[in-house]
Structure formats: structure tokens, C-alpha cells
N, CA, C and O of each residue as an XYZ file, in Angstrom:
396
protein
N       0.841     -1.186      0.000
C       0.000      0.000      0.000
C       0.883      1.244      0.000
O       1.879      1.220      0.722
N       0.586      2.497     -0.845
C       1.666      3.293     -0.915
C       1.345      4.100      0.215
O       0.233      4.080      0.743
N       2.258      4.782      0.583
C       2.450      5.784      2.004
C       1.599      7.299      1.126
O       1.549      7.589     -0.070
N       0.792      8.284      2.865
C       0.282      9.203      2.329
C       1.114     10.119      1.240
O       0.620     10.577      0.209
N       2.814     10.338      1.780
C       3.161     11.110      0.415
C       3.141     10.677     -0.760
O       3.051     11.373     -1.772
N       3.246      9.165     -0.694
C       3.614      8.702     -2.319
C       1.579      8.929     -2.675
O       1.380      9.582     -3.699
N       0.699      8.613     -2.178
C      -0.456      9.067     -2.631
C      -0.562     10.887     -3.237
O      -1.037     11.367     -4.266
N      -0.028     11.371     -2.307
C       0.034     12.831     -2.516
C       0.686     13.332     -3.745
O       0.051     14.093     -4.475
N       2.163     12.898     -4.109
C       2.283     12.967     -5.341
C       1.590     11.943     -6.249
O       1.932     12.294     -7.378
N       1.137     11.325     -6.314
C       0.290     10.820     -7.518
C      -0.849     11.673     -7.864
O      -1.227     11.962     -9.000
N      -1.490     12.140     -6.429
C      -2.745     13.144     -6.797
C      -2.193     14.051     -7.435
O      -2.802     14.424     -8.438
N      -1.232     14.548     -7.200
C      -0.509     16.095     -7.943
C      -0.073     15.601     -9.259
O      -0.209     16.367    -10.213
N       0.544     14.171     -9.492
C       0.599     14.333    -10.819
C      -0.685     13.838    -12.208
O      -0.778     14.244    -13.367
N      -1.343     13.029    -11.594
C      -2.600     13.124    -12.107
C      -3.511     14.170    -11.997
O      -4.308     14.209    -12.934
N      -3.641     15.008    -11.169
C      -4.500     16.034    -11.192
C      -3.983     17.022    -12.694
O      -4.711     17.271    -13.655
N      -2.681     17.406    -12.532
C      -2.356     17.903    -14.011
C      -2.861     17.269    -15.012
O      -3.733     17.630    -15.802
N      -2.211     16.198    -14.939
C      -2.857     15.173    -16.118
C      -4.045     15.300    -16.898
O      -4.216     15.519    -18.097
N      -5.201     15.022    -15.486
C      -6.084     15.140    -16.139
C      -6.896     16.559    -16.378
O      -8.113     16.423    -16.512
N      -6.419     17.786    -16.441
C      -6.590     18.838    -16.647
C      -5.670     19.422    -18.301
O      -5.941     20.077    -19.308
N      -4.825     18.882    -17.878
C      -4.288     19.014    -19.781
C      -4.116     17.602    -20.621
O      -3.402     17.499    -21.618
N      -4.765     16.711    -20.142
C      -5.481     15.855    -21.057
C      -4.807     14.906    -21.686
O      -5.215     13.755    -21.841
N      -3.366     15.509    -22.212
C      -2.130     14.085    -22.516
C      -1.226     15.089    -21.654
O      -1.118     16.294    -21.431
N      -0.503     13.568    -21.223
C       0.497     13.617    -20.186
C       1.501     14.280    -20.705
O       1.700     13.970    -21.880
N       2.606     15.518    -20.045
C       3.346     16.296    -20.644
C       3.133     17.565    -21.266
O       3.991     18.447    -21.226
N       1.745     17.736    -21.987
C       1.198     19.312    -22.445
C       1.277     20.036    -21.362
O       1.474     19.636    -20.214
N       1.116     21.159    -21.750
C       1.175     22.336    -20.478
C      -0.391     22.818    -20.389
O      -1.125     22.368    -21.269
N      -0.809     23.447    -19.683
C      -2.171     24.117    -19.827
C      -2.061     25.298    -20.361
O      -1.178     26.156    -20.368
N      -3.717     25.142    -21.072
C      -3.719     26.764    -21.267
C      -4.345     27.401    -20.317
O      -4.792     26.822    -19.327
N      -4.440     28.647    -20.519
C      -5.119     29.779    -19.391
C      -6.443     29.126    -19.006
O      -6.720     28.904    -17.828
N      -6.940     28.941    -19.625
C      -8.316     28.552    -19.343
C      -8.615     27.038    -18.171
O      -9.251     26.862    -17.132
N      -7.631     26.078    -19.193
C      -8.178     24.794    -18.180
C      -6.915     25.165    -16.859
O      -7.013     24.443    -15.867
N      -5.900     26.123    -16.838
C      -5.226     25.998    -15.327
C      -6.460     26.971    -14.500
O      -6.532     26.795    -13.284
N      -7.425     27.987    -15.139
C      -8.005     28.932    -14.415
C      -9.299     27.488    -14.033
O      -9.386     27.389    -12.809
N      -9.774     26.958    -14.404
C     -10.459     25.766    -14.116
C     -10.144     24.840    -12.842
O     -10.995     24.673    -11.969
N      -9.191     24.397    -12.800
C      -7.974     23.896    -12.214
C      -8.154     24.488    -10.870
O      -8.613     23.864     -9.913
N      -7.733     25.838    -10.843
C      -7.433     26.391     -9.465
C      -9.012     26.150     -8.616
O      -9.292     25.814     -7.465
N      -9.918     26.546     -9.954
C     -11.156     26.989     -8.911
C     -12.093     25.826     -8.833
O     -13.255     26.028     -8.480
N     -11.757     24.853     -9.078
C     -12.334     23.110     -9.014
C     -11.571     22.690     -7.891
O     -12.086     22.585     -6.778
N      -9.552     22.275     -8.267
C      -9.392     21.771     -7.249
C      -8.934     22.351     -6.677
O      -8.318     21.567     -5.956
N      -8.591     23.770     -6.215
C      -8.207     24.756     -4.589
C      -8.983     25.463     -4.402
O      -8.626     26.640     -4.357
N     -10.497     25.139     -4.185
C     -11.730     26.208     -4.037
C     -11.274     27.334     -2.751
O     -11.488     28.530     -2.553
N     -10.529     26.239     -2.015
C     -10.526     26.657     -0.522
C      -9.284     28.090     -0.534
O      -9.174     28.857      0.422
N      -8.459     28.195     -1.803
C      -7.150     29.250     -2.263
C      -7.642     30.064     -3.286
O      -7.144     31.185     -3.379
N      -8.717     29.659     -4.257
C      -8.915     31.001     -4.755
C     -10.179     31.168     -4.732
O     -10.969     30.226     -4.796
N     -10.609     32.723     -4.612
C     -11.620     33.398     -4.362
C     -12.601     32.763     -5.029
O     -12.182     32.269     -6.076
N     -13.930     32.556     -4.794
C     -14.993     32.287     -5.554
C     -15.080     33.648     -7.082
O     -15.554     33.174     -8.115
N     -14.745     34.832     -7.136
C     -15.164     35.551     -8.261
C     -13.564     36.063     -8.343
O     -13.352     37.236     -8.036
N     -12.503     35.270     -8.723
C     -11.663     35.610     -9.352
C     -11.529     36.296    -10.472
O     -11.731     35.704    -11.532
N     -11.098     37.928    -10.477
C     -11.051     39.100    -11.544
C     -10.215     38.591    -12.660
O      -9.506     37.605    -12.461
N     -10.230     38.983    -13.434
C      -9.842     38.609    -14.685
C      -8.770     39.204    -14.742
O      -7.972     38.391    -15.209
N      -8.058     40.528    -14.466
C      -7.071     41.620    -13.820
C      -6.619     40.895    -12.720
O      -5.496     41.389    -12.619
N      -6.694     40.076    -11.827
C      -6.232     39.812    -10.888
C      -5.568     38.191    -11.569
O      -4.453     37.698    -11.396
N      -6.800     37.642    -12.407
C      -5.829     36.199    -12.776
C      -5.274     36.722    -13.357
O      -4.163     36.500    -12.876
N      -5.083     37.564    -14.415
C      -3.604     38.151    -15.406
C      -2.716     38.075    -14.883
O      -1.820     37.263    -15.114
N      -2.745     39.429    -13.506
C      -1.408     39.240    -13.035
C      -1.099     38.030    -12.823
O      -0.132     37.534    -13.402
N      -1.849     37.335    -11.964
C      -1.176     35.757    -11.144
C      -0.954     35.118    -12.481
O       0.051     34.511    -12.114
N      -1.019     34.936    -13.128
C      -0.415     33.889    -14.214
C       0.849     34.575    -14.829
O       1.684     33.896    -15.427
N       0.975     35.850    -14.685
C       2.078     36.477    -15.271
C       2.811     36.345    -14.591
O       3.874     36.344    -15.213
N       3.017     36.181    -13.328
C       4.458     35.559    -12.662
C       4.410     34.436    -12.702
O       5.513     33.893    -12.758
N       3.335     33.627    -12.697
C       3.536     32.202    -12.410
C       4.042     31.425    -14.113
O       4.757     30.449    -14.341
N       3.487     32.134    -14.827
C       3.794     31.630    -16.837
C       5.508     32.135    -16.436
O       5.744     33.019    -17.260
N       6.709     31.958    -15.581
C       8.083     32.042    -16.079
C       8.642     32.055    -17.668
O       9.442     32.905    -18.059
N       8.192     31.160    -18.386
C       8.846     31.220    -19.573
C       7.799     31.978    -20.488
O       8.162     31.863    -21.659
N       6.618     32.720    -20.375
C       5.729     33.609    -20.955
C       5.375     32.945    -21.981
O       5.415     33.426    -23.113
N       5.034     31.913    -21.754
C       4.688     31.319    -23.014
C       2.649     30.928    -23.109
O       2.023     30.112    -23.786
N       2.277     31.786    -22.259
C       0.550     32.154    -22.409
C       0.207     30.580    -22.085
O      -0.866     30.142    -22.499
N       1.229     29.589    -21.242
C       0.803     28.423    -20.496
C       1.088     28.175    -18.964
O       1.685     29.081    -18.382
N       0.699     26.952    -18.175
C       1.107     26.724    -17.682
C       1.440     24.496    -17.609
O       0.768     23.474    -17.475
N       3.226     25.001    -17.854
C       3.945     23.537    -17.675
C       4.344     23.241    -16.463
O       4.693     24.072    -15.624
N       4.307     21.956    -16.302
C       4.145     21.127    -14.868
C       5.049     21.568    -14.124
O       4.793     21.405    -12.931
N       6.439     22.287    -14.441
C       7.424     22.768    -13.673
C       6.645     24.017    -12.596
O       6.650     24.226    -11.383
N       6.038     24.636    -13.740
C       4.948     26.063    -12.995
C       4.081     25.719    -12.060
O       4.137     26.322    -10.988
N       3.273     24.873    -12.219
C       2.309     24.172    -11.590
C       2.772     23.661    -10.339
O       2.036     23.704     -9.353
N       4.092     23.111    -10.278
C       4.744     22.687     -8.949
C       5.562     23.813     -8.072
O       5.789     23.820     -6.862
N       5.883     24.644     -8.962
C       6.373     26.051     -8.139
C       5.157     26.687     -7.220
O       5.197     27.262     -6.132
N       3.811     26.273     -8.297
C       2.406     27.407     -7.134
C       2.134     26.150     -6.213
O       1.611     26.423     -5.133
N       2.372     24.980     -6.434
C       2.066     24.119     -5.117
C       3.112     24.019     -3.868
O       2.797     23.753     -2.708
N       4.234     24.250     -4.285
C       5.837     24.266     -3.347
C       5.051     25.700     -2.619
O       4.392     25.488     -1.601
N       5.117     26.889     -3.059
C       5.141     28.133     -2.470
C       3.391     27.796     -1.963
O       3.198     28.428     -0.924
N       2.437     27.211     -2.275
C       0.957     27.257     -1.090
C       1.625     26.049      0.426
O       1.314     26.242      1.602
N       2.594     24.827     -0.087
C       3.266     23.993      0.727
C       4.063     25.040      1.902
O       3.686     24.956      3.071
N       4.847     25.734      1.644
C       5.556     26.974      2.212
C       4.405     27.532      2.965
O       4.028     27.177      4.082
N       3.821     28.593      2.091
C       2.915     29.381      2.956
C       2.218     28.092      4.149
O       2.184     28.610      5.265
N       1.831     27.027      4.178
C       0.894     26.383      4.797
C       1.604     25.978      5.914
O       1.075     25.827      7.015
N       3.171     25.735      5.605
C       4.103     25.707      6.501
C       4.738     26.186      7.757
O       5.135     25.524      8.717
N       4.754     27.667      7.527
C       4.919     28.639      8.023
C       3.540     29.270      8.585
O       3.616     29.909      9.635
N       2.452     29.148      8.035
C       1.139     29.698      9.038
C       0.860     28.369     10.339
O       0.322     28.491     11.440
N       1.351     27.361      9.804
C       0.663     26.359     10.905
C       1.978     25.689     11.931
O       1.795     24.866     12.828
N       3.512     26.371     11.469
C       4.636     26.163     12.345
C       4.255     26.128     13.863
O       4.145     25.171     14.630
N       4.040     27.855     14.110
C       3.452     27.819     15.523
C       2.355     28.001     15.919
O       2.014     29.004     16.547
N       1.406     26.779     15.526
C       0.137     27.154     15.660
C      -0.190     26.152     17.006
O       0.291     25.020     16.954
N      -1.156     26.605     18.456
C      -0.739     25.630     19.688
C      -1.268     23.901     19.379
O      -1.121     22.971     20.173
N      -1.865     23.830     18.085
C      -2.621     22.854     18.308
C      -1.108     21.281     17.327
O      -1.154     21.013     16.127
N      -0.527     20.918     17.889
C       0.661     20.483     17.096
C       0.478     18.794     16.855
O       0.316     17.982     17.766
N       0.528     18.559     15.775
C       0.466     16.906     15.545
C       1.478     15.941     16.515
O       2.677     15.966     16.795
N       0.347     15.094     16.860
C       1.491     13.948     17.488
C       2.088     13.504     17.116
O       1.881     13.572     15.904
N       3.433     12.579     17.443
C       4.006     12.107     17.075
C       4.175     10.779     17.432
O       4.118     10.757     18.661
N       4.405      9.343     16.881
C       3.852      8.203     17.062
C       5.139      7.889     18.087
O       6.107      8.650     18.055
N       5.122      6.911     18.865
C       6.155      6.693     19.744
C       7.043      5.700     19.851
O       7.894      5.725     20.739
């Protein structure tokens, strides 16, 4: 049975997958703007501006190529991993640890 991370990356790499449809394409604007607001309802706003996704894809598209490739896609999941990191470091309620 695989361990929760090895599940975790499989969800992350199938979730691309099946959002750009053959394995390896990059997304376009449209199915990554799909993407965010299907599977991270809980990270982006319900009425995401159209001015506001511009910008966010304009830093996140690095090579400006009006996509997003799986390298990109793992940079906005590393940096929400980070942020999630750092908000719940010192938070009092702390996971056990098995003994």
C-alpha cells in the first residue's frame, strides 16, 4: 500500500494530467483557471477578476509562453506547501508524534 506522500504525489501528478489531457502538455489559461477553482476552491476566491488572474499567471507563466507547464504548476504548489508551513509552524494545536 503506498504511504500518504507517495499518494500525494500521484494526486498532484494526475491532477495535471487530467486537466491538460495528454500527459506532458502544459495548460492553457483557461483549463489551469479551471484547475485552481475546481481543485483549490478553498485558495482562490470564488469571483476571481480577470485583472487579478492576469497578473497571477504572469508571474507564475516564467517562460511567458501564455501556459502553464508542470514545472509552474509545482512552483504554485511548493510556495501554497511553504505558505501552509509557516502559518501552521506555531500554531498551539501540534500533531502527534507516534512513539
Amino acid at each position: 500500500m503506498a504511504s500518504l506522500l507517495e499518494q500525494a504525489l500521484a494526486t498532484i501528478v494526475s491532477t495535471f494530467q487530467e486537466y491538460s489531457q495528454l500527459s506532458g502538455n502544459p495548460l492553457c489559461q483557461a483549463k489551469f483557471k479551471e484547475l485552481l477553482e475546481k481543485e483549490l476552491p478553498t485558495w482562490t476566491p470564488t469571483t476571481l477578476r480577470e485583472c487579478e488572474y492576469k497578473q497571477f499567471i504572469s508571474v507564475l507563466d516564467t517562460n511567458k509562453d501564455c501556459q502553464v507547464d508542470f514545472v509552474e504548476y509545482m512552483r504554485l504548489l511548493a510556495c501554497l506547501c511553504v505558505y501552509c508551513h509557516e502559518s501552521f509552524k506555531d500554531s498551539p494545536l501540534k500533531p502527534s508524534c507516534p512513539q
